[in-house]
C-alpha positions, -999 to 999 in steps of 0.1 A, spaced: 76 -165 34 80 -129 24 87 -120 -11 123 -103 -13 111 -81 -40 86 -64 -10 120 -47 6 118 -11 7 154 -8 1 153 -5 -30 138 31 -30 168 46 -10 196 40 -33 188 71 -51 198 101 -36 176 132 -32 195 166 -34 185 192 -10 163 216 -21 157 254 -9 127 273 -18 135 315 -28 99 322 -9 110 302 19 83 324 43 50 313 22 28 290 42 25 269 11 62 259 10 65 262 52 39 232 52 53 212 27 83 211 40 71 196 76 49 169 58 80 157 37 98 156 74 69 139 84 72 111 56 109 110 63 108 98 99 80 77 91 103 61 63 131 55 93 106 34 113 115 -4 120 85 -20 111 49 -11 102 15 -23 114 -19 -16 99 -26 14 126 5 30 110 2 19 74 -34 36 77 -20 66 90 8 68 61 -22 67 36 -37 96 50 -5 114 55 6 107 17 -24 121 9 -22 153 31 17 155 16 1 159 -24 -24 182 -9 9 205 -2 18 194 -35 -10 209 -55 -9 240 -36 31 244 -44 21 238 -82 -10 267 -77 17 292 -60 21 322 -92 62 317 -86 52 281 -98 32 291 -127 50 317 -141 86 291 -139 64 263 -154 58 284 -185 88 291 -194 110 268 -217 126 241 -197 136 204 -202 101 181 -219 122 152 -209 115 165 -172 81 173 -175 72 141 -191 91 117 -163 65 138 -138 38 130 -161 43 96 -166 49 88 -125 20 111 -113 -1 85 -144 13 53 -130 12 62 -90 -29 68 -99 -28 36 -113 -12 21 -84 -34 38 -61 -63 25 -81 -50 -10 -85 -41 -14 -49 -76 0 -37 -97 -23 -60 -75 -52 -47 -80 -43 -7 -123 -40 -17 -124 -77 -36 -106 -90 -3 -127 -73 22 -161 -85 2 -143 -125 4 -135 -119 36 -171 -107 47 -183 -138 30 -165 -161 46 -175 -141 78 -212 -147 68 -205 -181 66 -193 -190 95 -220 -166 113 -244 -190 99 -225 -226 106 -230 -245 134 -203 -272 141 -205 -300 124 -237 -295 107 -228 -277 74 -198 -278 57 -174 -245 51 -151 -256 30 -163 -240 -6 -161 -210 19 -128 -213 26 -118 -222 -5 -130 -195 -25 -112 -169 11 -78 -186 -3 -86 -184 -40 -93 -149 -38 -58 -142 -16 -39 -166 -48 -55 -138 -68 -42 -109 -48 -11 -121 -47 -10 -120 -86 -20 -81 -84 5 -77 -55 33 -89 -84 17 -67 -111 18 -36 -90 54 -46 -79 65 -46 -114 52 -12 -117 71 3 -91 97 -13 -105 95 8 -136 97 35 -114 122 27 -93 145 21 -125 132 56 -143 141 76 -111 180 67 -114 180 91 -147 159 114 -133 168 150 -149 180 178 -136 173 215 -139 197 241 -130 183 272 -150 158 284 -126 162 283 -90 122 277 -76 119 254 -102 145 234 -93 137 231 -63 102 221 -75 118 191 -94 138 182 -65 102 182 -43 85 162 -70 109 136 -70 116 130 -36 75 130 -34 77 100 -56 102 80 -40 83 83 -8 52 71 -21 70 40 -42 84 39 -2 51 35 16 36 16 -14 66 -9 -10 57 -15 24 20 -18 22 19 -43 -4 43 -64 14 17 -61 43 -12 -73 20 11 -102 5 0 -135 16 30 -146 38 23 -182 46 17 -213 15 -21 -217 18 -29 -252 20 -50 -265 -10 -81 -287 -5 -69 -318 -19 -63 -345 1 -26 -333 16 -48 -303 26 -42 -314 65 -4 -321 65 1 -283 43 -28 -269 72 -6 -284 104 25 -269 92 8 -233 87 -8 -233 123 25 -247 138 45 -218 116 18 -197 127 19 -205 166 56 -201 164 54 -166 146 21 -154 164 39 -120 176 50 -109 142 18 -119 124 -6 -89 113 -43 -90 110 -44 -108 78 -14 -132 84 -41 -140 117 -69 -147 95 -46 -171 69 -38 -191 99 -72 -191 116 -86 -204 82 -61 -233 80 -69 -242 111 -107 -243 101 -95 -275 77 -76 -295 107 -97 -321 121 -110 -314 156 -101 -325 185 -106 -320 226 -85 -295 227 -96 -275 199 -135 -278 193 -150 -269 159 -164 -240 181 -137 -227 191 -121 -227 157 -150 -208 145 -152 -186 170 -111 -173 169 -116 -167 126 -145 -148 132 -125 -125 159 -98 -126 138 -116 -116 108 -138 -87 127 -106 -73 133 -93 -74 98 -126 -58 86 -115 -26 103 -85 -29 91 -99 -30 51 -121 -1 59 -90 19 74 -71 12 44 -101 19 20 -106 50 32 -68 60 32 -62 50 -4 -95 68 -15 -84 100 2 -47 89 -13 -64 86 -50 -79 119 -51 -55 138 -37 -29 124 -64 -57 130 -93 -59 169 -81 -20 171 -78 -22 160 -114 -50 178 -123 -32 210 -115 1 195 -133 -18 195 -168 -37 225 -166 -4 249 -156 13 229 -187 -13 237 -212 -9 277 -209 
């Protein structure tokens, strides 16, 4: 079952002020402005697939784009220069570090799944039934799902720290655009711990995988019966997890080794895609945060 811990919830409690940019009429602010809308409905959707996770990526990225240009407008510069509060300008620093390291994290944990996932594909290419065994395969496909899950709990933790630190978030009241800026910045953040909440939960394994040991076929029944029962809420990798435990049932007339085969590889062709969407998304994610941060340092040390 779903880790509670994956809820999104958690990320609305605090309360973002409204902000009002002075230069309301500069493209920079005008576009902004309809990407944060943009987040905002996709925040109020009911549930999430991978075709709308992917698109999230790509829009969080496109949303720090706006970002760095806000930070690049002179009005920016010139407020960012002045005195104001450290303890602000370090909270930014400190979330802009740790959502890289996210990104990062999450990214090297989507590539070591795709290349297990390829191999097992590989494998079973190669197999014929019954004359060569794919269980190591297997095996090493659920090992390496055990070992996202791990990641999945240390990038949890980190939002965590987040989550906590934006409660005490501080305020600015001295200057008008660059309070407004703060207010931006933050609400920026707590989308992405948002969308990052829900993707992970996506990527977490949501079944028990069944270990091969000799109880391996009652643990494998249950997850195909759980997973027959559940078919219409199951993703592309909660497809896979169940196609593989089926793989370690023993055959029968109605379901041929062949056939067996044949549905994980389906299953994981279409999960392939589905890494290289999300690949892609958190790459254009990654640099997109770098530059936002990029442009954070370099106004700060004038």
């Amino acid at each position: 079952m779903r880790m509670a811990a994956f809820s999104s919830k958690s990320t609305k409690k605090h309360s973002v002020r409204s902000f009002s940019f002075p230069a309301r009429s500069h493209p920079s602010t005008l576009r902004l402005e309809a990407e944060l809308s943009k987040r905002r409905c996709w925040q109020g959707a009911s549930s999430s697939n991978a075709e709308t996770l992917s698109t999230s990526l790509f829009g969080l990225a496109e949303l720090y784009i706006c970002i760095e240009d806000l930070l690049n407008l002179p009005l920016t510069h010139q407020a960012l220069t002045q005195p104001h509060n450290e303890e602000w300008e370090n909270a930014l620093l400190d979330c802009s570090l740790k959502h890289l390291d996210l990104c990062s994290n999450t990214r090297d944990a989507v590539l070591s799944m795709k290349q297990s996932a390829r191999e097992l594909q590989s494998a079973l290419r190669r197999s014929k039934a019954g004359e060569l065994s794919i269980e190591s395969n297997i095996s090493c496909y659920i090992a390496s799902r055990k070992t996202m899950k791990k990641e999945i709990a240390n990038s949890l933790a980190s939002l965590k720290q987040m989550d906590d630190m934006f409660g005490d978030f501080p305020q600015l009241e001295h200057d008008r655009h660059l309070s407004a800026v703060a207010a931006l910045l933050k609400e920026a953040s707590l989308i992405t711990a948002s969308i990052f909440h829900t993707f992970l939960s996506f990527l977490s394994p949501s079944m028990l995988k069944p270990k091969l040991k000799p109880s391996k076929w009652s643990l494998a029944s249950k997850l195909v019966r759980k997973g027959s029962a559940d078919k219409q809420k199951m993703n592309e990798l909660d497809r896979v997890d169940v196609a593989v435990s089926n793989l370690l049932l023993q055959g029968s007339k109605a379901d041929s080794e062949e056939t067996k085969i044949l549905s994980a590889l389906l299953n994981l062709e279409s999960l392939d895609a589905v890494f290289e969407s999300f690949e892609e998304g958190l790459e254009c994610l990654f640099r997109s945060l770098l530059h936002a941060r990029v442009s954070f340092l370099n106004i700060l040390s004038h």
